[in-house]
Backbone bond lengths (Angstrom), bond angles and torsions (degrees), N, CA, C in turn:
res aa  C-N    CA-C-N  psi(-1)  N-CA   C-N-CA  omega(-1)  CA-C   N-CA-C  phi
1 X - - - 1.461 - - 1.526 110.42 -
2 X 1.517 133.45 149.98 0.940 144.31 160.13 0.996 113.44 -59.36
3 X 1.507 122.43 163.51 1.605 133.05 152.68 1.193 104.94 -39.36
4 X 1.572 119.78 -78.61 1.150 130.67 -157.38 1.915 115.34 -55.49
5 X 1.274 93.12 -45.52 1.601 108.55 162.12 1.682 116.99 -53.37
6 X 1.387 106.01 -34.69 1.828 103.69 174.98 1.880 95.41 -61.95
7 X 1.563 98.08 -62.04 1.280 108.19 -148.95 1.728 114.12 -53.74
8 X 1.554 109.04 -23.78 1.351 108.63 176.20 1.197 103.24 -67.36
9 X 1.181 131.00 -56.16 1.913 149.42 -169.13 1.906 87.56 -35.69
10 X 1.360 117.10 -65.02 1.149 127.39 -147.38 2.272 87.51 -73.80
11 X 1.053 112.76 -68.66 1.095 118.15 155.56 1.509 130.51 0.48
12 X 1.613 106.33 -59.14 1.319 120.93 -179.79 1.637 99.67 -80.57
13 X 1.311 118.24 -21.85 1.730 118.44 -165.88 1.019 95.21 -67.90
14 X 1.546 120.08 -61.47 1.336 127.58 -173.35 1.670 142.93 -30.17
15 X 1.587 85.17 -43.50 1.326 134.91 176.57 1.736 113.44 -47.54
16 X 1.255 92.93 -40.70 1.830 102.77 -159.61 1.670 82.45 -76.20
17 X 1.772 114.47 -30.60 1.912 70.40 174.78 1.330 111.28 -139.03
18 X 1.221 110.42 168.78 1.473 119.18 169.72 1.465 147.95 -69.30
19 X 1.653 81.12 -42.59 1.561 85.71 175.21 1.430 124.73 -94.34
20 X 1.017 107.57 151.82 1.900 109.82 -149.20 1.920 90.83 -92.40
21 X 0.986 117.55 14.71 1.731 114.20 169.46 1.706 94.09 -100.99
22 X 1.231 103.16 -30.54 2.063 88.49 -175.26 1.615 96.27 -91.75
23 X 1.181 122.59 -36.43 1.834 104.77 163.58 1.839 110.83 -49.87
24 X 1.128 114.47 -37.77 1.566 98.59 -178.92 1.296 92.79 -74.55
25 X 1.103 132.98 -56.99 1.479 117.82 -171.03 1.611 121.41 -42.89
26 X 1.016 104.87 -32.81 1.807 105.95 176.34 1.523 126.44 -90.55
27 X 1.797 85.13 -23.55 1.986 81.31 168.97 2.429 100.71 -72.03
28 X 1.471 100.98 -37.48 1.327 95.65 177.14 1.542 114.57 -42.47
29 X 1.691 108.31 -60.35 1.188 120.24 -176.29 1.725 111.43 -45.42
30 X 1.708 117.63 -49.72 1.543 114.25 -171.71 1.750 98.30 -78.00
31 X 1.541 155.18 5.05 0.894 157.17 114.58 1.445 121.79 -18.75
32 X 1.444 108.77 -51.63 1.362 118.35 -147.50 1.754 84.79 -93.80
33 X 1.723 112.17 -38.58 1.700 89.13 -176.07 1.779 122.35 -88.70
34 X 1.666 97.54 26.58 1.686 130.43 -175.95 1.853 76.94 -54.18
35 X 1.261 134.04 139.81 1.143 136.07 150.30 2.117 107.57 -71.45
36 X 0.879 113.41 141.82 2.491 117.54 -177.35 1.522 80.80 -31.08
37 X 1.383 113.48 174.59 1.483 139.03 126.58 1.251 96.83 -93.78
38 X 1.995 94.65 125.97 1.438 103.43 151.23 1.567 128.64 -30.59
39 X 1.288 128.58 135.37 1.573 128.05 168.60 1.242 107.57 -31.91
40 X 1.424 117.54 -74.63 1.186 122.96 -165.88 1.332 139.88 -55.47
41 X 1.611 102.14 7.33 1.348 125.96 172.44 1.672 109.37 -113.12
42 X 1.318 87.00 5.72 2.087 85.98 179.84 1.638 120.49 -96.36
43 X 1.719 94.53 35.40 2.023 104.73 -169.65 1.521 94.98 -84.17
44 X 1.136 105.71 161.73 1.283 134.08 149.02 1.483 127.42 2.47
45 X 1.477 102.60 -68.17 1.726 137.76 -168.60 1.516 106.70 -82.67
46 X 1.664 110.72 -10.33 1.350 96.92 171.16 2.044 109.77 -117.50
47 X 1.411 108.63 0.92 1.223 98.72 -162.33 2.082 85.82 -81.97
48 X 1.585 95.90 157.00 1.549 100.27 -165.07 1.794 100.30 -97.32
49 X 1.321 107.54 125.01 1.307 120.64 150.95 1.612 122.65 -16.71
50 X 1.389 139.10 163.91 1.411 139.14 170.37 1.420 119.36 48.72
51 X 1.341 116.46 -9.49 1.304 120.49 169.25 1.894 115.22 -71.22
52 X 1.401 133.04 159.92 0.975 136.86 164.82 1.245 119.15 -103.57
53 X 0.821 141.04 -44.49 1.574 140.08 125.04 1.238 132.99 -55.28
54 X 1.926 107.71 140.78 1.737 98.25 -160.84 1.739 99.34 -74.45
55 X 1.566 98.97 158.77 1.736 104.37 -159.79 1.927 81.99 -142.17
56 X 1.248 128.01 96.65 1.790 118.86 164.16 1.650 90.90 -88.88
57 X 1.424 89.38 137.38 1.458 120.56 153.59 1.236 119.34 -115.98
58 X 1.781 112.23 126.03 1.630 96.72 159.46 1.484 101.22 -126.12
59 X 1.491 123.05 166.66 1.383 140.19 -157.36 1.564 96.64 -144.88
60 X 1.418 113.73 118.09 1.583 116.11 166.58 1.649 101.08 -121.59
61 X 1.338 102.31 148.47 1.915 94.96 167.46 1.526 98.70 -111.83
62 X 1.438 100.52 129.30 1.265 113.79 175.77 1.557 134.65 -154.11
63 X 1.451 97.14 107.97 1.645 120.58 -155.33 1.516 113.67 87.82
64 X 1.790 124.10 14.52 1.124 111.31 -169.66 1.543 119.20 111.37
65 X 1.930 102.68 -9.78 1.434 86.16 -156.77 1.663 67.83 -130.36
66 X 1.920 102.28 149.87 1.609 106.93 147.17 1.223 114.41 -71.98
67 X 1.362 97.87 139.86 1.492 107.75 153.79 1.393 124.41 -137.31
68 X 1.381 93.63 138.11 1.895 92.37 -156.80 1.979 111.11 -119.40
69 X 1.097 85.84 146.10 2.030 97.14 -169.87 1.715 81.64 -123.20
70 X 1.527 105.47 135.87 1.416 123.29 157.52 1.801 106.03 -167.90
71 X 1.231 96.16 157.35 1.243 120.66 -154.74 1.626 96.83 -143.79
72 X 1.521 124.89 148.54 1.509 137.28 146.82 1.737 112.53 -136.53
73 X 1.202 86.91 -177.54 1.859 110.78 -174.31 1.251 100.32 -79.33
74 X 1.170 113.42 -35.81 2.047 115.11 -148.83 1.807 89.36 -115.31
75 X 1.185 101.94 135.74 2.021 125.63 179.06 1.191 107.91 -56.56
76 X 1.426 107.69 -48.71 1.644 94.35 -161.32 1.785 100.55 -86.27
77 X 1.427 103.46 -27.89 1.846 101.02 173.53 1.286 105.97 -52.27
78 X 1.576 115.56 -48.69 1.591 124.93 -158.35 1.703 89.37 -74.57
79 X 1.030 133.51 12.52 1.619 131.01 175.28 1.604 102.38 -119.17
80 X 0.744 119.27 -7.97 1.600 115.67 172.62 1.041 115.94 -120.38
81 X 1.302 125.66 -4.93 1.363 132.97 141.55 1.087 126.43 -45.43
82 X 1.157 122.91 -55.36 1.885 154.73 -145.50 1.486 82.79 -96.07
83 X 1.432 116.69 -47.50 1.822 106.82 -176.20 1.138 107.45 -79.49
84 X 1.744 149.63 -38.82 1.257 128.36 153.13 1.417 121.91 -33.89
85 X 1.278 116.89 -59.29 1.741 123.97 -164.14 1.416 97.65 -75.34
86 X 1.829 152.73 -0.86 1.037 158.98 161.41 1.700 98.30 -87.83
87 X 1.224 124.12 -39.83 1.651 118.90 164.30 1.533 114.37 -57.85
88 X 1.481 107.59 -83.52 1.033 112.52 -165.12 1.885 141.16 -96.32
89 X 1.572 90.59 13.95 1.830 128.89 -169.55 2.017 93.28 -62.63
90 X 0.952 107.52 111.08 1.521 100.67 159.31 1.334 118.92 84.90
91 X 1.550 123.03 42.57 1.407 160.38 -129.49 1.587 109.12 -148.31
92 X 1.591 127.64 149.62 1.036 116.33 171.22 1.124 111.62 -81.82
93 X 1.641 128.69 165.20 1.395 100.54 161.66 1.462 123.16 -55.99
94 X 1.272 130.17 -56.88 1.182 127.12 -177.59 2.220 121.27 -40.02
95 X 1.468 110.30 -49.55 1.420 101.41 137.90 1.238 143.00 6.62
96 X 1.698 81.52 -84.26 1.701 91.85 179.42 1.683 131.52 -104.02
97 X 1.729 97.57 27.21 1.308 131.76 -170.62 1.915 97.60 -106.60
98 X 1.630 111.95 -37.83 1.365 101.97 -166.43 1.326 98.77 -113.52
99 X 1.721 118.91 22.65 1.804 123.72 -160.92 1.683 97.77 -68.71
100 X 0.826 127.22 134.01 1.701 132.81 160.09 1.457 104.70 -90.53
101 X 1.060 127.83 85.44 1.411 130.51 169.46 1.387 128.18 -34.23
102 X 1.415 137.65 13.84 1.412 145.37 -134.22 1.620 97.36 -62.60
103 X 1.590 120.75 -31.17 0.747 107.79 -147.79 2.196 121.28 -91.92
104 X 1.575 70.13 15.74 1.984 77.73 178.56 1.622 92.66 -94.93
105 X 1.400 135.10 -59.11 1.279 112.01 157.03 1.399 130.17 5.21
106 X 1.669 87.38 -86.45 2.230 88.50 -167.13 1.164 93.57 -100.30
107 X 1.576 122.53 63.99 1.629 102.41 145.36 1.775 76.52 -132.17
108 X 1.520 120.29 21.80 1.670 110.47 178.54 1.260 102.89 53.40
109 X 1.603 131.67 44.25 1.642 122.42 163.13 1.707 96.96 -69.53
110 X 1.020 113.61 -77.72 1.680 132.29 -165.64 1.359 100.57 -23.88
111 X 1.454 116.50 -60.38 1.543 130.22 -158.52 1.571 109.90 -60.16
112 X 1.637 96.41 -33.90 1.950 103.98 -150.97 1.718 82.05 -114.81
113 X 1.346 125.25 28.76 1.562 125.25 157.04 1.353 129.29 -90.01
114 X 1.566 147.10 153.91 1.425 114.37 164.78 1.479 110.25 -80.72
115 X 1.266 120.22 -174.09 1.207 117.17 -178.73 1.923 117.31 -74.31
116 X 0.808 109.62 -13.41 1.767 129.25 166.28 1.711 106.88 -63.11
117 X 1.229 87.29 -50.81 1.801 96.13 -162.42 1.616 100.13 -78.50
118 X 0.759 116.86 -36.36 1.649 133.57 175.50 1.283 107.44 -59.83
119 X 1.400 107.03 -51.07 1.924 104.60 168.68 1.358 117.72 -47.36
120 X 1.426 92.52 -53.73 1.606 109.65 -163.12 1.766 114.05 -43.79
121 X 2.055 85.33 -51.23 1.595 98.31 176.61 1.679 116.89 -67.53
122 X 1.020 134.17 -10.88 1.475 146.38 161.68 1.423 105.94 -61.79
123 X 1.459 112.60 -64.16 1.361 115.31 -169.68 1.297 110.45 -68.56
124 X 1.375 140.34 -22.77 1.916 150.88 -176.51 1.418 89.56 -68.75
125 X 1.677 112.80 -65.51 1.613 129.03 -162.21 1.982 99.90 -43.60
126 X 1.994 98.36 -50.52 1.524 93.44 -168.10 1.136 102.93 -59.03
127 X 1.669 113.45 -58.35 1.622 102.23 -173.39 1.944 134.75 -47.87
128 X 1.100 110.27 -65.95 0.791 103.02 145.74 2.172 144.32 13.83
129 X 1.651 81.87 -68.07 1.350 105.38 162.18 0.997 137.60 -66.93
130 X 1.512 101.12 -45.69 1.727 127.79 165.54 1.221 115.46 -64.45
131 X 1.186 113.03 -37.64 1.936 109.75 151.54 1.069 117.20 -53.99
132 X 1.424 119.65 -56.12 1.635 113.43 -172.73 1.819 106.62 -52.67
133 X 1.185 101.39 -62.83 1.532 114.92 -177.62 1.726 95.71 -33.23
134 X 0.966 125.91 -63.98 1.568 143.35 -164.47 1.476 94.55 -43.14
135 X 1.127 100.74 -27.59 2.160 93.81 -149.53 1.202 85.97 -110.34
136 X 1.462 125.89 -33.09 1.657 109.75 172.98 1.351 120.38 -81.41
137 X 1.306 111.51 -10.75 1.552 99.81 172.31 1.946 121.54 -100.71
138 X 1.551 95.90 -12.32 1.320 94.32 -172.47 1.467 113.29 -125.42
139 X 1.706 111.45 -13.34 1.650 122.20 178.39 1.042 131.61 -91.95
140 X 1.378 105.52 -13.24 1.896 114.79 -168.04 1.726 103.14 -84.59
């Protein structure tokens, strides 16, 4: 599947409801079926900057494709986590170098965030990127 093909899927999920207490409930819920991060990915060097809650990311390239493991403390982070890495998990770098994210927009993530959590999701999105960038300039 494409990006763009995830992002409608996720798009249409959204969709089925209205009220923005059962959207938190389901980003909690896609959190909760987040499989741990290994320990050994819970150092220092991977937890992400600008976040308020701790957020580890790790990024391997493999066969060409990122693939990304992250984990946080806090439910509803650990749910918007799980919906980035369901976007953009298993992607070239380049992919996830030209991704138009449209889809945190119209599912009203940004809007119905506090301004903390909104950072946080800025700072995942950069990193993220900065992986991709990483693997296309130095992994291929």
């Amino acid at each position: 599947m494409t990006i763009n093909e995830i992002q409608d899927e996720v798009i249409e999920e959204f969709a089925d409801f209205d009220d923005w207490m059962d959207r938190y409930q389901l980003l909690i819920d896609m959190g909760s079926s987040q499989p741990p991060l290994d320990e050994k990915y819970k150092k220092e060097q991977n937890l992400i900057d600008g976040c308020q809650s701790r957020v580890w990311l790790q990024a391997d390239l493999e066969d060409g494709l990122v693939h990304f493991q992250a984990e946080s403390d806090a439910l509803i982070v650990k749910g918007i986590v799980a919906l980035l890495l369901r976007v953009l998990n298993d992607h070239t770098p380049q992919e996830i170098l030209d991704a138009d994210l449209y889809f945190i927009e119209r599912i009203g993530l940004r809007e119905h965030l506090s301004p903390t959590r909104s950072n946080g999701l800025l700072a995942m999105l950069k990193q993220m990127k900065m992986y991709a960038l990483a693997f296309k300039t130095f992994g291929e």
